[in-house]
N, C-alpha and C positions, 0 to 999 in steps of 0.2 A: 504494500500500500504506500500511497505515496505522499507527503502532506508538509505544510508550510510552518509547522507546528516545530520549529528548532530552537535549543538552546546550546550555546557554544561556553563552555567552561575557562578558568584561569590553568595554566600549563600547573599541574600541581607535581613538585618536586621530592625523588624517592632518594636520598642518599646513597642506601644501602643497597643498589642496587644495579645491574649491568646497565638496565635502560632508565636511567633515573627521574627523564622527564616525561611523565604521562598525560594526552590528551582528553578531557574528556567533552563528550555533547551525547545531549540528548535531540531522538527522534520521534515528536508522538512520545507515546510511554517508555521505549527502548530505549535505555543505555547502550551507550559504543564508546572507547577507549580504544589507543594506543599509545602506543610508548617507543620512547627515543632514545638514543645514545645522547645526542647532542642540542642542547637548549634549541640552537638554529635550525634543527630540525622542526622541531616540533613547533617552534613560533613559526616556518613559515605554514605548515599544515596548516595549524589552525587559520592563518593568512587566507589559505587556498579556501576555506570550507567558508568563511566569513564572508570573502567575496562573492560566493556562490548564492551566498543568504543575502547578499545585500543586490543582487541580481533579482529574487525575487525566484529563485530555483527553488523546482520541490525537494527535499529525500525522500528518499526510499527507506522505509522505518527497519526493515530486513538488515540492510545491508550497512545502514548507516551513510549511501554516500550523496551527494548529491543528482541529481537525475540526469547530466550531462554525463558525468564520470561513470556511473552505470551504465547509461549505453554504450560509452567509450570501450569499458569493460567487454560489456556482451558482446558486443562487435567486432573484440579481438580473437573470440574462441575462435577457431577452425573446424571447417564440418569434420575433419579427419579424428582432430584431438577428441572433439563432443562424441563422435564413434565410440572411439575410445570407451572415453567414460560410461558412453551406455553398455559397453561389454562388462564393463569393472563392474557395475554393478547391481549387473543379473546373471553374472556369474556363477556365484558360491549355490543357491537354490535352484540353479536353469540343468532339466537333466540332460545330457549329451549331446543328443541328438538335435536340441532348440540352440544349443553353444555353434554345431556344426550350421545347422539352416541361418544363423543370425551370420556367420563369419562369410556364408555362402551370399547372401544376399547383399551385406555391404561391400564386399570384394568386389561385386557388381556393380554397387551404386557410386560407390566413390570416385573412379578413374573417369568420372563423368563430369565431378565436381570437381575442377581443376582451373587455375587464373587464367595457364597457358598450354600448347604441346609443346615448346621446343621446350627439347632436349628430353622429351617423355620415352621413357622404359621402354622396351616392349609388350605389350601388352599382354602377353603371357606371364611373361617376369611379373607385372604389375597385380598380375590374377592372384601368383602361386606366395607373393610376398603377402599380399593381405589376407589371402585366407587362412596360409597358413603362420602366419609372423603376427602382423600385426591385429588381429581378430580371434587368436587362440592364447587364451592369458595363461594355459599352461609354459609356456615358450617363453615369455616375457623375459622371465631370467638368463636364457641360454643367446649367447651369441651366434647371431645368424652371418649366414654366409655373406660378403663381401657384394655382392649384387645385390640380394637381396636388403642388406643397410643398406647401400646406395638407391636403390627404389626409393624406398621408406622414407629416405632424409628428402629424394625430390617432391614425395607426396608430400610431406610436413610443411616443403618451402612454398606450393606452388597449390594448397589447398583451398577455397572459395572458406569464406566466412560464413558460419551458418545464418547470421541475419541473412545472406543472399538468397535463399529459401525462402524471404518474403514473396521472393518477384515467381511469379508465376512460371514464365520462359523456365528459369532456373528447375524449376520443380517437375516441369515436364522432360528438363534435360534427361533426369534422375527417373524419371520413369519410364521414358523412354530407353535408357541403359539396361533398367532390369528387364525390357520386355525381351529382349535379345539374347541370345546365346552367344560364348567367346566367338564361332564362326558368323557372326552376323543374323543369324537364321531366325525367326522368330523363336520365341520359349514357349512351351506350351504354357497355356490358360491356369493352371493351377500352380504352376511354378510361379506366372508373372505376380499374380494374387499374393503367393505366398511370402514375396519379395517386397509387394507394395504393405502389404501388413508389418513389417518389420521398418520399412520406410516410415511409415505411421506411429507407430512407437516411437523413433528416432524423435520425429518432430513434435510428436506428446514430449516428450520430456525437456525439446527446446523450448518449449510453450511453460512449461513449468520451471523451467529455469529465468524465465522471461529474457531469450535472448532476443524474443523478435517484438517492434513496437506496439503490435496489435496481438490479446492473450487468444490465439486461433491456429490453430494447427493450419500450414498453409494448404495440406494434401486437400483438404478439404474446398477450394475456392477456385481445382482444376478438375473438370469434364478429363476421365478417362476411360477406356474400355479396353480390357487385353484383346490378344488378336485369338481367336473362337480355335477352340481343338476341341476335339470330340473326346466326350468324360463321362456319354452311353456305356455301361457294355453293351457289345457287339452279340448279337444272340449266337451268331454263327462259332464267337468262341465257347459257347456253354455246351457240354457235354451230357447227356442224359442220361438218366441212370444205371441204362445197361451200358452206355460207354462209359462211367465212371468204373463199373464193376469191372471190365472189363481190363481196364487202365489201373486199378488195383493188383489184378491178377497181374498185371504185366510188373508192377513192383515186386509181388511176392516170390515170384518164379526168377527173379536174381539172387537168390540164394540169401546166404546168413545176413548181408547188409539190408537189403530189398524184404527180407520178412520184416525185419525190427522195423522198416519204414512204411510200412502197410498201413497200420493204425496213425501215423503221424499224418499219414495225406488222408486216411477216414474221418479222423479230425477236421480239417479244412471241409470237405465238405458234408457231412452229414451232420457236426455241428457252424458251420461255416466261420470258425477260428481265423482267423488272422493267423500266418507264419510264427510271427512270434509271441504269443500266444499258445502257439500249441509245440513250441519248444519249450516255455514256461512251465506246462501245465505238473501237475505232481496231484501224488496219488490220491493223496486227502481232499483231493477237488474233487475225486471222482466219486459218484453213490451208480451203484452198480448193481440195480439188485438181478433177483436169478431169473426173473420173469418181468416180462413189461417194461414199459419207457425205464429209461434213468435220464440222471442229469445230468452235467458237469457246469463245476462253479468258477467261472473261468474269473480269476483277481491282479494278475501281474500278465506281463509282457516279456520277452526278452529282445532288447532293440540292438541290433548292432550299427554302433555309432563311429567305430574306430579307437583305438589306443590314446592316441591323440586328443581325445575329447573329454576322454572322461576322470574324473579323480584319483585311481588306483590303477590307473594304464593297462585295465583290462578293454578287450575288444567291445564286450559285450556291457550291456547296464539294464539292470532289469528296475522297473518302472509301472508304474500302474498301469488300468487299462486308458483305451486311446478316448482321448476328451471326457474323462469321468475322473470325479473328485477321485484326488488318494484313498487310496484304503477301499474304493466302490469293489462290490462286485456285479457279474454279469451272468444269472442261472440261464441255461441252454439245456433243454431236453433233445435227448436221443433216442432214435427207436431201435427196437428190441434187438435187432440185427444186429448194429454197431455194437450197442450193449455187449451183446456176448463175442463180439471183436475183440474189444478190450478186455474184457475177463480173457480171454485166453492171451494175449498180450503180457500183460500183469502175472499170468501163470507161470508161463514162460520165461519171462525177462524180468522182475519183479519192478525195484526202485531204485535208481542211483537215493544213496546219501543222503541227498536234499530232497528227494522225495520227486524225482525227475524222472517220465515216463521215459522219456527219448533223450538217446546220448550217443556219442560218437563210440565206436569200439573201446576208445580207450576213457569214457566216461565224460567227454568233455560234450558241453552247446553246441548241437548241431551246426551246421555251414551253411550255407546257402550253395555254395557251390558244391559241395556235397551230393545232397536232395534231388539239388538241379541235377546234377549226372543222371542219380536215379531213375528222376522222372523221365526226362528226353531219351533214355533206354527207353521206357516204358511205352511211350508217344511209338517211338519206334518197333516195336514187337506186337503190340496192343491193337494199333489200330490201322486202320487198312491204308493203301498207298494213297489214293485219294483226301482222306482227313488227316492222313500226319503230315499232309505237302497245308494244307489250310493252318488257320488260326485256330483251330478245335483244341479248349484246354494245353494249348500252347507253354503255360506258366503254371505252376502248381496253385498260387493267387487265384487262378480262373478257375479251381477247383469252389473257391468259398463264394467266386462270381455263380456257379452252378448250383452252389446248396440254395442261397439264396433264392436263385430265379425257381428253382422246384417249389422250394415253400408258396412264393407268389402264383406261382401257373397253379397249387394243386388247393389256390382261394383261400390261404391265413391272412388273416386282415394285415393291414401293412404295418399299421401301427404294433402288432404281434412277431410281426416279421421283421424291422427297422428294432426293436426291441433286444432281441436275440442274435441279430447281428449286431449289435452295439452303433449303430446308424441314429440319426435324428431321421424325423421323417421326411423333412424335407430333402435330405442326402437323398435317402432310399428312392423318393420317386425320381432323382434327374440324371440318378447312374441308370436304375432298373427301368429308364423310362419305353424303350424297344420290348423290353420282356412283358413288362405291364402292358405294352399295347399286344402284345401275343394272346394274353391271358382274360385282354378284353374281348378279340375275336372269340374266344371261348365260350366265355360268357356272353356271346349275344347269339351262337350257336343253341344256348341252356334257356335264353329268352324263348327265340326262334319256336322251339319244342317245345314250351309250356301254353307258349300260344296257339299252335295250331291243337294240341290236346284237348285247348278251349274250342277248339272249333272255326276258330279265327286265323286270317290269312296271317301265314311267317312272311 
């Protein structure tokens, strides 16, 4: 707040001490002090602060300083440093993976924010310095390669102030950077999104630091739309359920690795698990009884974020589920079939340790490249030459795209369905929106027939 409400004190003098002469003024109700080495110092401060009052200048009751000197101030941050600072300090609580998309997305935005190009990096050097250097505060302590501090020191010198994010131009410079990928190419729609979200934050917190004249997020004051990619599934990749059984089989029939991984992709789709998630999962999730549905109480994640990202330089960070308070969980009923999948699974193979259904031979979190082998055998032995050359179940992912679209085509309401795939509903209908219209042809098939039953023209 800002206000004309000042009083400026007498220099009061501390003997006993390094800085002996202390200034003091009041702002509004706040007290502000500093202290000097040298009388001349601190007489002219108070000089400086006195002329400002007698100018007729607000302060800033926060800050203590007059309202010129404060903008002076905010005006000198750099969008690079203010980066910075947003890293520092959603750091310690950000888990991995949100540390990697934040360092991913300013890497992007920043080489955009720039005074000049001479003598600019190459723009790979400039990618691989900020993602990885300047944007991963694990690094900060470690001396980076000689290119890379040379980047770094031209960002620092040649970086746009972030008041320059008042001006509109400037703000679409920055958006327009993240829409793109390093080769120029457009980014898809969810990447551009997920890049402008974190731009958004950036300039929340410049707003709250009041680096810019007017308290308004400037994202807010530019028209933009990413460039459109398609975020349907495709029906043509969902498999059905004689082709999933099928594509099971072709996992089980690789022998000792290909058995243990049968139930880890029945997972995916008969409860439609997320990957990680159902390398998560452990045994006390499961209620399994001898007859009838069971459940599984899916509560943690296992996300691979990189070494680099995370606190204890493991690969892997295990985490709640996706967009659900900590500690939520997420009941998923399976039918009887699966059910006695997993009992015999469990019989077999029991429980690593932590109580971890699925493990590498040698006990360790599944891989992704791994699985992948597995599967792409599978694709291969499984299904005929025609659907392994298509997009049919192509990703083991397209597996929980398939559990999914069954529960929809076979009429669970969506909100039942969006539920147990841990979706909102509005997700659920603009991914499933192809399958949903499959299942509406259905349904008007079920009309059709009830109508003429009545007598009445289909």
């Amino acid at each position: 707040m800002h206000t004309y409400d000042v009083r400026i004190y007498s220099i009061e003098v501390r003997k006993d001490r390094p800085k002996p002469y202390r200034l003091h003024w009041l702002v509004g109700d706040r007290k502000h002090s500093k202290s000097y080495r040298l009388k001349a110092q601190a007489d002219g401060r108070r000089s400086e602060l006195m002329g400002a009052l007698r100018e007729g200048q607000q302060f800033d009751t926060e800050s203590g300083l007059p309202v010129s000197e404060l903008r002076a101030r905010q005006r000198s941050v750099s969008w690079y440093q203010h980066t910075r600072d947003y890293v520092d300090g959603k750091w310690e609580h950000a888990p991995a993976k949100s540390r990697r998309n934040w360092a991913d997305a300013l890497a992007t935005i920043t080489p955009a924010l720039v005074t000049t190009t001479a003598g600019r990096p190459e723009q790979r050097l400039l990618r691989r310095s900020l993602y990885g250097w300047a944007y991963n505060r694990n690094r900060w302590e470690q001396t980076p390669p000689s290119e890379v501090a040379a980047a770094l020191r031209w960002l620092e010198r040649h970086s746009l102030p972030v008041s320059a994010l008042e001006d509109p131009d400037t703000v679409r410079a920055a958006l327009n950077a993240l829409s793109l990928k390093l080769d120029g190419t457009p980014a898809a729609s969810r990447t551009a999104r997920r890049k402008r979200a974190c731009l958004s934050e950036v300039l929340g917190l410049a707003v709250e630091k009041r680096y810019f004249t007017v308290p308004v997020n400037p994202l807010t004051t530019v028209k933009w739309v990413p460039a459109q990619s398609v975020e349907e599934v495709d029906p043509d990749t969902v498999a059905n359920p004689k082709q999933v059984a099928d594509l099971l089989r072709g996992v089980r029939e690789q022998g000792a690795r290909g058995e243990h991984l049968e139930c880890f992709f029945g997972c995916l789709y008969y409860a439609a698990m997320r990957p990680a998630e159902a390398i998560a999962l452990r045994l006390s999730q499961c209620h399994l009884p001898e007859e009838g549905w069971g459940t599984l109480i899916l509560r943690q994640g296992s996300v691979r974020a990189g070494r680099g990202w995370t606190d204890d330089g493991t690969a892997h960070e295990e985490r709640g589920l996706k967009a659900r308070p900590e500690k939520d969980s997420r009941p998923v009923p399976i039918p009887p079939h699966f059910v006695r999948m997993l009992r015999r699974h469990i019989a077999r193979y029991g429980a690593a340790p932590d109580g971890r259904l699925f493990r590498t031979s040698r006990g360790g979190l599944l891989q992704e490249t791994g699985y992948g082998e597995v599967w792409a055998r599978a694709r291969e032995n499984a299904l005929s030459e025609e659907d392994g050359l298509s997009d049919l179940a192509r990703r083991p992912y397209d597996l929980r795209h398939a559990g999914v679209s069954l529960w929809l085509s076979s009429g669970v309401d969506p909100v039942e369905v969006a539920r147990r795939a841990g979706h909102s509903v509005t997700v659920l209908l603009r991914v499933y929106a192809k399958v949903l219209a499959r299942a509406r042809e259905r349904a008007n098939r079920l009309i059709d027939a009830a109508l003429v039953e009545w007598g009445l023209p289909g």
